[in-house]
C-alpha positions as CSV (number, residue, x, y, z in Angstrom):
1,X,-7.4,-13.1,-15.7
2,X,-9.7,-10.8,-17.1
3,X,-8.6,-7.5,-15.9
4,X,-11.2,-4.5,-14.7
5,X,-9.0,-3.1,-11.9
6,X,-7.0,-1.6,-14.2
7,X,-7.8,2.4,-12.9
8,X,-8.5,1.8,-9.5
9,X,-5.4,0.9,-7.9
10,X,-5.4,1.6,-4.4
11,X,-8.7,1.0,-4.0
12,X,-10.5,-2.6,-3.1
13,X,-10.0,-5.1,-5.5
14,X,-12.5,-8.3,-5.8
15,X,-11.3,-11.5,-7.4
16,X,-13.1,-14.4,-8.8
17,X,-11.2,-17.2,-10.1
18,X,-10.6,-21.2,-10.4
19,X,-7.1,-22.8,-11.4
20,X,-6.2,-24.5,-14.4
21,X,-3.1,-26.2,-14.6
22,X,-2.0,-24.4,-11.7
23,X,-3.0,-20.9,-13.2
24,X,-6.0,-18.5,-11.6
25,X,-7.9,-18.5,-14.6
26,X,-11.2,-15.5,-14.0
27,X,-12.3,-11.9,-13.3
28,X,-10.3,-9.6,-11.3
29,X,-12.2,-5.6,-11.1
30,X,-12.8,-2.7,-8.8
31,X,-14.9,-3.7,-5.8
32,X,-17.0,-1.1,-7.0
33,X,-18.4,-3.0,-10.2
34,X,-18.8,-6.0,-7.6
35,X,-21.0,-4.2,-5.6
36,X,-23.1,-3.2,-8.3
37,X,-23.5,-6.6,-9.5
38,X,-24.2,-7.9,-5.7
39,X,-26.9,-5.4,-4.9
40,X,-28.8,-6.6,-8.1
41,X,-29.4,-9.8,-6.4
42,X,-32.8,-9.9,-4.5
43,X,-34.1,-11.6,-1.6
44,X,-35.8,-14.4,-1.7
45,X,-39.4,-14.4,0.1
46,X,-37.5,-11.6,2.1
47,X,-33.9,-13.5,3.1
48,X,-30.5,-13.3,1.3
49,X,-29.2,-16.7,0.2
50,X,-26.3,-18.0,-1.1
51,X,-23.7,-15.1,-1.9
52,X,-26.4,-12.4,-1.6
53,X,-26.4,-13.6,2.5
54,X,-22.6,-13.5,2.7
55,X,-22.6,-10.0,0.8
56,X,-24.7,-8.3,2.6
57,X,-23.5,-9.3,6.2
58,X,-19.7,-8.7,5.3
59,X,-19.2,-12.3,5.9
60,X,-17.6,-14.9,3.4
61,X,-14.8,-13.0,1.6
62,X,-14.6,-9.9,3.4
63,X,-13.7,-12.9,6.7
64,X,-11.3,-15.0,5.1
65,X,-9.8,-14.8,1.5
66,X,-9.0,-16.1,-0.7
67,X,-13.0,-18.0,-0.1
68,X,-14.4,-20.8,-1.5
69,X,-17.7,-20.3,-2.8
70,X,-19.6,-22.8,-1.3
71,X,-22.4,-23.6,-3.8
72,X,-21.6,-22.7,-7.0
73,X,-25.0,-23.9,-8.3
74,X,-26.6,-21.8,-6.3
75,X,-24.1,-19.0,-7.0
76,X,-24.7,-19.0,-10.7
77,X,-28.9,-19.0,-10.2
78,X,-28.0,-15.9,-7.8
79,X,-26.2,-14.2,-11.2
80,X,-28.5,-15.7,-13.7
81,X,-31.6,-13.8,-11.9
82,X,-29.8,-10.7,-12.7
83,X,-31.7,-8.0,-14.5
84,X,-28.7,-6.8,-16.9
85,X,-30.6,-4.1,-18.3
86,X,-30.2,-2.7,-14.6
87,X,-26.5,-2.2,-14.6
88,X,-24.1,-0.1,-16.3
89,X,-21.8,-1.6,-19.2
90,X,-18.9,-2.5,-17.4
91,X,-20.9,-4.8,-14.7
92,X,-23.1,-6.3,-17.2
93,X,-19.5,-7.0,-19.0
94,X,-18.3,-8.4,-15.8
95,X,-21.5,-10.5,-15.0
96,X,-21.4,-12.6,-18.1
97,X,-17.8,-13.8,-17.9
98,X,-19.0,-14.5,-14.0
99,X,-22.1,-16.4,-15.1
100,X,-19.4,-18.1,-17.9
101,X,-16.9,-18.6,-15.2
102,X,-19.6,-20.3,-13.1
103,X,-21.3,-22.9,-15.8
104,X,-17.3,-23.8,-17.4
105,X,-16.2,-24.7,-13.8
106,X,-19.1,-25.8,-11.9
107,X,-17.3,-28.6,-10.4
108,X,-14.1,-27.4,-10.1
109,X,-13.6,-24.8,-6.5
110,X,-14.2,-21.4,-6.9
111,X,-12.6,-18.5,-4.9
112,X,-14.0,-14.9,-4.0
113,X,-10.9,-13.0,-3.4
114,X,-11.2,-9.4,-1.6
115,X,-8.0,-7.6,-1.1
């Protein structure tokens, strides 16, 4: 796992991940650089969708985790829309390995950890 935690113990901790041969193979980081990523995404003629709707009511991962993204189509067009140029190094670092995360696995489940 790709490690941006590393710092910020104690506080929250966000995990993305998939297995591979029974490994978590993905991004773990500092809830912070998660929520900078998250409020990037915009609404959609006015609505959150896909992880943008489960972000911003504290639903999804902040309910039950590990959580299975749902859609990870839709999950990686959420991140893809990202303007980069918006965030700081560190989240634009941890955006592309989400977006690469997202198109190697796009089949395989997909977990949003928050501990």
């Amino acid at each position: 796992m790709d490690n941006y935690y590393e710092g910020f113990e104690g506080n929250p901790e966000i995990d993305i991940y998939t297995f591979s041969e029974n490994e978590k193979v993905g991004i773990e980081m500092w809830d912070g650089y998660f929520d900078e990523i998250m409020r990037a995404i915009q609404p959609v003629n006015g609505e959150w969708q896909s992880l943008a709707y489960y972000y911003n009511l504290y639903e999804g991962w902040y309910d039950e985790s590990p959580w299975e993204i749902p859609n990870n189509q839709e999950a990686l067009k959420q991140f893809e829309s990202i303007d980069k140029s918006t965030l700081e190094k560190i989240p634009q670092e941890i955006l592309i390995k989400i977006i690469e995360l997202l198109k190697n696995n796009s089949s395989n489940s997909i977990f949003i950890e928050y501990t």
